[in-house]
N, C-alpha and C positions, 0 to 999 in steps of 0.2 A: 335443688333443695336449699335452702335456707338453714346453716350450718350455726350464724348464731348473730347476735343484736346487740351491740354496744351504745348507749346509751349513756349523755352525761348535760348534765346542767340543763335538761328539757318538763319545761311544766316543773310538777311535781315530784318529779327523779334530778336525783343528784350524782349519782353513778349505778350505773345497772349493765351488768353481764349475761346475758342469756343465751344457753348454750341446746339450742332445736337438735331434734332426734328425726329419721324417719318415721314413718305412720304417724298417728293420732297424736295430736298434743294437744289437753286441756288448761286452760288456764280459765279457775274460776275463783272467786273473791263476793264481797259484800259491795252493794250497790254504791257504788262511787269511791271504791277504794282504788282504781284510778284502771281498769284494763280498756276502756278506752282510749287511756292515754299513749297506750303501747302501740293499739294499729295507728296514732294519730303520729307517733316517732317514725314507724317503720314508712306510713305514706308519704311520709317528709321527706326520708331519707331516698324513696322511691321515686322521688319529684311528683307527688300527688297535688294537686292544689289542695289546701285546707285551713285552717286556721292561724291566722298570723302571728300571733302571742304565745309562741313557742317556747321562748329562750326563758328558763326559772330566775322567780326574783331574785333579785343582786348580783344574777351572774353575767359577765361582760358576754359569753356568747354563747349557743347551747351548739352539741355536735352528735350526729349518732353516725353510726357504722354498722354495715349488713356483710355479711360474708356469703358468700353461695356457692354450690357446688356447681359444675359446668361439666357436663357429660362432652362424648364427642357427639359433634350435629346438633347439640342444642342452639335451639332459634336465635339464643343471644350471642354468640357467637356473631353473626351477618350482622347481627344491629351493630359490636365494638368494631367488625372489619372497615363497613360501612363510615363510623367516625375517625377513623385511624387510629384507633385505641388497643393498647396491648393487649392478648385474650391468652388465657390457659384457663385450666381444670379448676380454679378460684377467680369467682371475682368477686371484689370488693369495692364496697361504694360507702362515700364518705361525704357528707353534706355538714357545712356548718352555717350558722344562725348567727349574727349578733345582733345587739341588742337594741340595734336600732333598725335591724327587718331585712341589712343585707345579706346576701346568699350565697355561698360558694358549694361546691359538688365537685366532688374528684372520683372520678373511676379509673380502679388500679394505679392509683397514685397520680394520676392526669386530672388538667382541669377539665370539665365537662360540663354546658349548658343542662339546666331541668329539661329540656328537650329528648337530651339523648337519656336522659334518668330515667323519662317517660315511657320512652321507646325500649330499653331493656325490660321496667315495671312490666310491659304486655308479654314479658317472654318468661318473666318470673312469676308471680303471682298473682292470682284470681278471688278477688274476693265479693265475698256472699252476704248480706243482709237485707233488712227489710225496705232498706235504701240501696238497695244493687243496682244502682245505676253503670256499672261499669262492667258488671257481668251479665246474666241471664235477662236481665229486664230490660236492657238494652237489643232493641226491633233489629237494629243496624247488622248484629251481630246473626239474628237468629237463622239464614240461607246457610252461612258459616257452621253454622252448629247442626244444622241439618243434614250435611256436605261432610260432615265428621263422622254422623252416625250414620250415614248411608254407605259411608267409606267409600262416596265419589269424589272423584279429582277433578273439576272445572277446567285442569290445564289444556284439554281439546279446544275447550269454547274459548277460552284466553286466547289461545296458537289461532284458531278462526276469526275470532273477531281481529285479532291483530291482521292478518292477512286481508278482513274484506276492510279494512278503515285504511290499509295500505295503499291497496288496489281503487277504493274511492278518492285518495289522495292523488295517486298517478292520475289517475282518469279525470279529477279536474282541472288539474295542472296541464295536462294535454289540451282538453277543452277552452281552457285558458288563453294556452301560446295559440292556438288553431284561429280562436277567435280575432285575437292581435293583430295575426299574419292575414287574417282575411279583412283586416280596414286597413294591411298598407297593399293589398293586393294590386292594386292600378298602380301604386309605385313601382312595387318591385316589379312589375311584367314591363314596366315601359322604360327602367331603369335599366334593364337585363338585356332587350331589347337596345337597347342606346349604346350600352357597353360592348354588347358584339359587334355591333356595325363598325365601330372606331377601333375595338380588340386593341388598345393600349399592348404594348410589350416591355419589360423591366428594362431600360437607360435607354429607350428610346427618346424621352423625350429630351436627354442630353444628347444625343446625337445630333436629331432634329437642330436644339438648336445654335452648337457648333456651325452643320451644314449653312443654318441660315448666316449667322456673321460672316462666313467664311465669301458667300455668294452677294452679299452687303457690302463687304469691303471691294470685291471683286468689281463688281459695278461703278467703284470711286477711281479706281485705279486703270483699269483698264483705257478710257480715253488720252491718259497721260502715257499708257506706253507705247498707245496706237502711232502719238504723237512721236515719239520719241522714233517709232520703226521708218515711221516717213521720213524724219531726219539724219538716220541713217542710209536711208534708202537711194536707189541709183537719183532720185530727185533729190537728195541732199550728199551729205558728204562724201559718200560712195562715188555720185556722177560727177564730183567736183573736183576728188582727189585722181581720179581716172583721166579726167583731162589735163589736170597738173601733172600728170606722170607720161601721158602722151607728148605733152609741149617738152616737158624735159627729155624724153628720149630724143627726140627731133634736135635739142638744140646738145646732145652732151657728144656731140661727136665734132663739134665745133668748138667747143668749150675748152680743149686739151686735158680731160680729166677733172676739170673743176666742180662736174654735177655727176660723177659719179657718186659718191655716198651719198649725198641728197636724194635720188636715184633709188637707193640701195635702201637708205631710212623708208623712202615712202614706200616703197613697195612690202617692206617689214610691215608698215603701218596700216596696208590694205588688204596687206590678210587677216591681223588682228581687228580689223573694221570686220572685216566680213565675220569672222566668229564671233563677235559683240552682236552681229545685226544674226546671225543665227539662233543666239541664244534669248535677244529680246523677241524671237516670231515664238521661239517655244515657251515663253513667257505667257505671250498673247494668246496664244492660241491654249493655255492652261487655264488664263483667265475668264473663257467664253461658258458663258452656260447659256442656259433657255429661257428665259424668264419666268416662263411657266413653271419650271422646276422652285425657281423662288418662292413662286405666290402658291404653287402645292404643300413646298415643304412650312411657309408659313402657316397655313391655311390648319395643319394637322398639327401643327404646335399649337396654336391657339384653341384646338379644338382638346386636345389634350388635358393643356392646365386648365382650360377654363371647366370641364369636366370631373377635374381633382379637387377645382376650388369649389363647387356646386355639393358636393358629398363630403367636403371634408378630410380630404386623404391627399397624402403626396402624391403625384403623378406616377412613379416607380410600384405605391401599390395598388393603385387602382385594377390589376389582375387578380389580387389577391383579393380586392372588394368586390370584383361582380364573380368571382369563386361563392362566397359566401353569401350574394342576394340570390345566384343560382338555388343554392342550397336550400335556402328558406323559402325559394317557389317550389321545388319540387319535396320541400316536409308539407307543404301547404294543399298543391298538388296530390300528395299522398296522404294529406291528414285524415279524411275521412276513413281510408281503410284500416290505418292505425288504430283513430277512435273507435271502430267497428271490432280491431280484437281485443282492444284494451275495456270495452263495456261486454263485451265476453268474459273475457277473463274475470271482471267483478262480477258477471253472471255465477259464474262456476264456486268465487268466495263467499257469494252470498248464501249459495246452494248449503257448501260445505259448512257454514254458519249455520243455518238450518237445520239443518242435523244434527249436527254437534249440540246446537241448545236445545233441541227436540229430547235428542234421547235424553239427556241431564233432566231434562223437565221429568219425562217417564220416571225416572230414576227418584227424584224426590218425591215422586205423588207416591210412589210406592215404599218410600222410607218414610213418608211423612206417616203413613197408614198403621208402621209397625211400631212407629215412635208411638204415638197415640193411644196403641195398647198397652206400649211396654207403660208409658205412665200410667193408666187407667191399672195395672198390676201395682205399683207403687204404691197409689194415691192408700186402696183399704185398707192396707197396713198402720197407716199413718191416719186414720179415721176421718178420710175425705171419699172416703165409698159414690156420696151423692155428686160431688162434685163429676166436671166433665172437662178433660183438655182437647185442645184441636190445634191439629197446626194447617194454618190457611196459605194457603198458597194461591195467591192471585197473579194474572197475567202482568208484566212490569214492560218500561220500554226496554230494547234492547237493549243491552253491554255487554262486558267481557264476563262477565258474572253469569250470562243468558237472559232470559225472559221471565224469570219468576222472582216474586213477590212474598218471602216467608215470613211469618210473623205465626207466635207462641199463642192462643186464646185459653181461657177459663169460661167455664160456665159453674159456679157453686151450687146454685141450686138447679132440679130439672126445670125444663120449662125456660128457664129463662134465657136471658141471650149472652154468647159467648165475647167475650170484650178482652182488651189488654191485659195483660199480670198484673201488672202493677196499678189496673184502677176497679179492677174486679173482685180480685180478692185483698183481703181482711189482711192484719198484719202476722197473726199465727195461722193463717190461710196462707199468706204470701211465702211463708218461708218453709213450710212442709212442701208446697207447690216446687219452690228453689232446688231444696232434694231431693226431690222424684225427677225432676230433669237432669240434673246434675248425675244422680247417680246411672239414670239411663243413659247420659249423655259420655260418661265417661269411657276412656280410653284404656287400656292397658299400658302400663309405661307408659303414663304421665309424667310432665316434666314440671309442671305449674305447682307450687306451694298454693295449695285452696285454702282460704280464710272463713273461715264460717264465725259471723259476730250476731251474736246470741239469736242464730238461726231459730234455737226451740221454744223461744219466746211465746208467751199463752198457750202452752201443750204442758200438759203432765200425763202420770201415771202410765198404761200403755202406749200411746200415742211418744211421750219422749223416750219410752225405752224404743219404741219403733224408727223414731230418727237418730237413738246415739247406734243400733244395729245398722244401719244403714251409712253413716260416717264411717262407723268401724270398718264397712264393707269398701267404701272409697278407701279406704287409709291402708289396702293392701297391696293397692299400686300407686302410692301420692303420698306425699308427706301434707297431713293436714292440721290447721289448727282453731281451734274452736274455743273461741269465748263462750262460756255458758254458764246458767243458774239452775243448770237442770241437773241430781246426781243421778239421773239413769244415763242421760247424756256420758256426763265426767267419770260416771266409773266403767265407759266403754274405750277409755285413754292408756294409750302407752305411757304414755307421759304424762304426769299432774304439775301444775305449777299452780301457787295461788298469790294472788295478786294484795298488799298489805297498806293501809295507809298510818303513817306512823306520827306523834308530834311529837319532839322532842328540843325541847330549850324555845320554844315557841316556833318552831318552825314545822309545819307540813311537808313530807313525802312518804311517796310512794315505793314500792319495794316487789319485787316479785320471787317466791322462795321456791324451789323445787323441793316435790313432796314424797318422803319414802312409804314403805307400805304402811307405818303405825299412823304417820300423818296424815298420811291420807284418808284412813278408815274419819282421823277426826274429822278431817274437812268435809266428809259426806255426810257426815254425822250432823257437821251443824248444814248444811245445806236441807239434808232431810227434817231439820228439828229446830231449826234457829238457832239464838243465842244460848238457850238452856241444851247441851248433848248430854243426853240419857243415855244409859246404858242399852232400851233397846232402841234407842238412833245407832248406835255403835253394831250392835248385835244388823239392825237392818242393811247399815252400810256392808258391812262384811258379804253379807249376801247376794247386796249387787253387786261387787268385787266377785266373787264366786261365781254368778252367774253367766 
């Protein structure tokens, strides 16, 4: 509810307090004593796009401020959680103007783009005139409105439609990679193939080729120890020092002792020969490989890296690369049955979409049926008897919304053909039309402040007592407010306010006064009677009061 409107330095107001009641509130005045200027403050402050020339002359910058009541669960709530904006049981919005066009907006004392202004304005207020471009006469809305009075909730067909757009999403993503893996199929089979035949093992290929240097050096080395064993050997030193130690045995028994240690040395010397030539055989005989073993273990070295440098990978992972082309031949290998449950499975979302938007369809044909009456009830009251409403419902492409197409028609006269609101009918056609939906349209525990700006426009006598009866009848669950020049209209108001234009020391403004009961009698009095109030303007007013 819209608790109250602060207003200062805007247009034609210099300061203005305005303090909204629940139910009906009239504000009525002389033709351009300025109540347009008020919804033009409040659209402002609401972030409405409108008129640029806001801020009144000579003042540096104009500013208004709205205050609202915030129930728990009211829709604006999500909209301030949504911006990170502080929320309680007040909120308050504050837009200022200067005077050179730039714009500031604070909600609950935060700065706040016209954006989020916008986005709260859809959770607070709904307004109504012959230019309702943002309420009823807007097409956009009207599945919306028909889904309120049907008191269906579309959140089946949302939860459906979200689930088969899911499931079309997997399923071509699937079809996708499947497709992929089927133009590198000849790689991978013959890659996968190549990899097992060699089956790489993790530090093999440093072992490999340790082994290979190890049997490289061996190769270089070995003819030099071979040499070395023959030198040792009873054809060298060994058979050399044997006969030196035979001649000296022979001659030490002549000698008196003279080759005994000499004797005694060699023979020390030819056992130590002999363990030096034992140790160079196990030397040799360490050194011998097979050749063949060479050119094997070569052969798988080269086969190795030249295998890691061809894919790209260290030699160490190349296990863990034909892991993973394995893998992708047998998703590949198995894509087709995958495909076959995952285009099932969007069988069954689609299914369930189906239904889902079927019944909702059922659902409005047959809400659209009772709307149709319930307005056709409306319409005689308000002396559009002849007239005829229809709500059309055509087949639409799918979405989350379902398959139908709602939109509001008129037909004024019989016979003719039924067309948009807003190009069919007249402009005190169009806004008798605005209340018969509105009031069929409405809710119980309404949360929307409804603006009705001189809805009863070209209607008098019975006809506006039958649309201020009808306001009144909205205004017992909605705080509504209504510009009007009608006083059957205004004296069906909880509240009166009348709107003033004043000049004083040569300057223009506007002023809005709240009216007690004696006031009021006048205001309806001159409403009923013009400039001259007679005694029975006074006497008639009273009686619409009464009535």
């Amino acid at each position: 509810m819209l608790r109250s409107l602060d207003i200062r330095d805007m247009l034609l107001i210099d300061r203005l307090e305005l303090q909204f009641q629940p139910g009906l509130n009239v504000l009525t005045g002389e033709t351009g004593a300025g109540k347009s200027i008020l919804l033009d403050c409040l659209g402002f402050v609401l972030g409405w796009r409108g008129r640029a020339d806001l801020v009144r002359s000579g003042a540096a910058q104009g500013e208004v401020s709205a205050v609202f009541d915030l129930p728990p669960g009211h829709a604006a709530h999500a909209v301030l959680e949504e911006a990170g904006l502080p929320a309680g049981a007040e909120l308050i919005l504050r837009r200022v103007s200067a005077a050179d066009g730039r714009k500031t907006a604070f909600v609950n004392d935060r700065r706040a783009g016209a954006e989020v202004l916008r986005a709260l304005s859809d959770t607070l207020v709904e307004l109504h005139g012959q230019q309702d471009d943002r309420g009823l006469l807007n097409p956009r809305g009207h599945r919306a409105l028909l889904d309120a009075f049907a008191g269906a909730d579309p959140g089946a067909v949302r939860r459906a439609w979200a689930a088969k757009t899911a499931a079309e999403k997997v399923l071509a993503e699937a079809e996708a990679r499947l497709a992929a893996m089927q133009g590198e199929e000849e790689f991978l089979r013959h890659a996968v193939a190549e990899l097992d035949r060699l089956d790489p093992q993790p530090g093999e290929e440093a072992g490999l080729d340790a082994r290979r240097r190890a049997m490289q050096g061996a190769a270089r080395i070995r003819e030099d120890v071979a040499k070395a064993l023959q030198a040792l050997g009873p054809e060298g030193a060994e058979g050399m020092m044997g006969d030196a130690l035979r001649w000296l045995d022979g001659a030490a028994d002549r000698a008196e002792g003279l080759l005994e240690d000499p004797v005694a040395a060699l023979g020390r010397a030819l056992t130590e020969l002999g363990e030096a030539t034992q140790g160079v055989e196990r030397a040799l005989d360490g050194l011998s490989f097979d050749p063949r073993d060479l050119e094997a273990a070569e052969e798988r070295l080269f086969a190795i890296r030249g295998l890691a440098r061809k894919h790209g990978v260290l030699p160490d992972d190349l296990g863990a690369f034909a892991e993973d082309l394995r893998g992708r031949l047998a998703a590949l290998d198995g894509g087709e049955a995958g495909l076959k449950a995952l285009r099932a499975r969007l069988a069954e979302a689609n299914a369930a979409y189906d239904a889902a938007a079927k019944a909702l369809s059922v659902r409005r044909h047959k809400a659209a049926t009772s709307l149709d009456k319930a307005i056709a009830g409306e319409l005689a009251p308000l002396k559009m008897e002849r007239a005829h409403f229809v709500t059309e419902i055509a087949e639409a492409e799918a979405g989350p919304e379902g398959r139908d197409l709602v939109a509001f028609t008129v037909a004024t006269n019989p016979g003719a053909p039924a067309g948009p609101l807003n190009r069919i009918a007249s402009g005190g056609e169009l806004s008798r039309f605005l209340l018969a939906l509105k009031v069929c349209l409405a809710k119980g525990g309404e949360t929307l402040t409804m603006i009705f700006d001189e809805i009863d426009r070209g209607v008098g006598g019975a006809t506006a007592d039958a649309v201020g009866r009808r306001l009144e009848r909205l205004a017992e669950a909605a705080q509504i407010l209504v510009v009007t020049h009608s006083p059957q209209v205004a004296a069906r108001g909880a509240h009166h306010w009348r709107v003033e234009k004043r000049v004083e020391k040569g300057m223009t403004t506007s002023t809005v006064l709240p009216l007690g009961p004696e006031a009021r009698v006048d205001e309806l009095a001159r409403m009923l009677a013009g400039e001259n109030v007679t005694e029975a303007a006074r006497a008639a007013a009273r009686a619409l009061l009464e009535s």
